[in-house]
N, C-alpha and C positions, 0 to 999 in steps of 0.2 A: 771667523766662520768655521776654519777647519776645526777649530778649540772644541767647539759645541756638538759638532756632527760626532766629536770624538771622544764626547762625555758622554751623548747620547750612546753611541754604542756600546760603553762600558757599564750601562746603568745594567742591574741584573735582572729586573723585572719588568718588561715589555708591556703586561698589561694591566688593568683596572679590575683586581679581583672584582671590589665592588659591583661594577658594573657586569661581569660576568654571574655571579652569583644570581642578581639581578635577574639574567636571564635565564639562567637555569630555575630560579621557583617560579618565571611566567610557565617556561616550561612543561616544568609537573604541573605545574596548576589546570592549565589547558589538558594537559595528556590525563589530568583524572577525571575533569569531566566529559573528556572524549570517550573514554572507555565506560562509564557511568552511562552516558548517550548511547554506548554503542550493548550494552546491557538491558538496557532500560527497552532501547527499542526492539532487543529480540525478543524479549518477554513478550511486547507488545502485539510483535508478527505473530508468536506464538499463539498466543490467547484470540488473537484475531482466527486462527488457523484452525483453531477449538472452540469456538464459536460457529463457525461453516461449518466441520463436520455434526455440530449436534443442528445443526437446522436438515441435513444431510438425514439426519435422525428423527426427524420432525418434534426435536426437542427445543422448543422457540423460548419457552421460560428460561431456560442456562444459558442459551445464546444469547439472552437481551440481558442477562447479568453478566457475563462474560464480556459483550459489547459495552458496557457500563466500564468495566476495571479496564479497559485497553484504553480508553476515552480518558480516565483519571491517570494512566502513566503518560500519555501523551500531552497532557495537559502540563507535566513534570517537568517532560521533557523541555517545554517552550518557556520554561525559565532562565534554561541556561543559556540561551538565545539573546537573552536582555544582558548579558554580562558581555558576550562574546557573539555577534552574528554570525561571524567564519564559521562557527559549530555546527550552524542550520545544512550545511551542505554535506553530510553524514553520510554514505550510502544506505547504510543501516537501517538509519531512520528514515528516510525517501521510501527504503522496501516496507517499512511497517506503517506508515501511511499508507500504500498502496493497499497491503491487505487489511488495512481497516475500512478501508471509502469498502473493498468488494465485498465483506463482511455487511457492510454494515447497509449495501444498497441491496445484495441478495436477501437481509432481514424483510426490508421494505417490501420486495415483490413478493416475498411466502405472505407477508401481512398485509398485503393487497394496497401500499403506500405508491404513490409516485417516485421515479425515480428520480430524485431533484439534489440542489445543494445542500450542503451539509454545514452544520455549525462547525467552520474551522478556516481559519486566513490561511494555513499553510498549504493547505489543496491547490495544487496548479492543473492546470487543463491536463498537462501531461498523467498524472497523473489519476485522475477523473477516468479519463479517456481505457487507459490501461485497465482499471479496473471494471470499468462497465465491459470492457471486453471479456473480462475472466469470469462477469458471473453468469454469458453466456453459457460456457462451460460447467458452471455449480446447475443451471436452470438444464442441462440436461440431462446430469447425472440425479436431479430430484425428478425430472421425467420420468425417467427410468425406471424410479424405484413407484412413484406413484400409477403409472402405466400398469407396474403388476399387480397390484391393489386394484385394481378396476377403477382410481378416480384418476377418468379420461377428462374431468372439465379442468382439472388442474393443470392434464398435461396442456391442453389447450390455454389454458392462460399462460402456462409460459411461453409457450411457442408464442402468441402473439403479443407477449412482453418483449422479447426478442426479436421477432419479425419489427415491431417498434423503433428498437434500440439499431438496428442494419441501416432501416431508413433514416433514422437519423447520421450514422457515423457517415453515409454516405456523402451528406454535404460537408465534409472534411477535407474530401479528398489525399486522403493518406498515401502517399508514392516511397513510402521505404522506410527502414529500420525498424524499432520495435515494436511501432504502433503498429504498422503494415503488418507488421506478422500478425500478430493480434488480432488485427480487422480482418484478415484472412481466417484465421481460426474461430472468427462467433459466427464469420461467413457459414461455413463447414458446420458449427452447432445449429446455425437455422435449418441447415437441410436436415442435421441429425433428428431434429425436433420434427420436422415435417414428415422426415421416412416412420417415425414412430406414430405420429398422427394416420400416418395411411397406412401404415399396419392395424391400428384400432378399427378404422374406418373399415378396413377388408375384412377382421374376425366378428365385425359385428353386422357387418348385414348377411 
């Protein structure tokens, strides 16, 4: 017994290159298309972020081609999902789903759509949620801008696109962290939207 313990110590290589090697090209393999993922979806955010502002722009044509190419990276993305599901949990990519749902459900209210589901399994509530809260905020910086334009029927449909979207988030009940803030904050854009309704309503009678 002590023979053995006492060959084993003397041997000069402790471990299984092989096997080590092994793990270092799952390794890289993993860490290139992590960072590919984590590329892929800031494009994604991006273009989703240049999308809202040309709707900002009342430029709906670039916006729905623009919403088109962030829908085709994302689509890339969920490739790499089939080799490896660990990948799906990105932060990167979570944040460019999030501004694609706001993107892409802000498109729907200028284009007079419902606010509804969207072609995609990866959408979780959470993130649904978060976004429809943000494009409170888009719907009232286009307030804003159509308010000086004189088209008051707009600003009113957003305001009661919004006023909608409250009533709904209300049966949630959100009691803390990011949604809470959130819901707080489209709280805060309905009244924005209603102070700018009752400033229309006072310059015009």
């Amino acid at each position: 017994m002590g023979g053995e313990l006492k060959r084993g110590l003397e041997r000069k290589n402790m471990i299984n290159k092989e096997f080590f090697q092994k793990l270092l090209s799952n390794y890289i393999a993993k860490s290139s298309k992590r960072h590919q993922i984590i590329k892929d979806s800031s494009d994604a955010l991006r273009l989703s972020k240049q999308a809202i502002f040309a709707m900002q722009r009342d430029d709906l044509e670039n916006a729905s081609n623009l919403i088109i190419d962030v829908e085709k990276i994302l689509g890339g993305i969920k490739e790499y999902f089939e080799e490896d599901d660990s990948l799906r949990s990105q932060g990167a990519y979570r944040a460019a789903l999030e501004e694609y749902v706001e993107a892409k459900l802000f498109h729907n209210v200028l284009m007079g759509k419902d606010i509804d589901a969207l072609e995609n399994e990866e959408l979780t509530y959470e993130t649904y949620l978060s976004a429809i809260c943000d494009v409170t905020g888009e719907l009232v910086r286009k307030a804003v801008t159509q308010a000086t334009k004189h088209e008051f029927e707009n600003v009113e449909k957003y305001r009661k696109a919004t006023e909608e979207i409250i009533a709904e988030l209300l049966n949630f009940n959100l009691s803390g962290g990011q949604l809470r803030s959130k819901y707080d904050d489209a709280k805060r854009n309905l009244r924005r939207l209603e102070d700018i309704m009752y400033d229309v309503k006072v310059k015009r009678s």
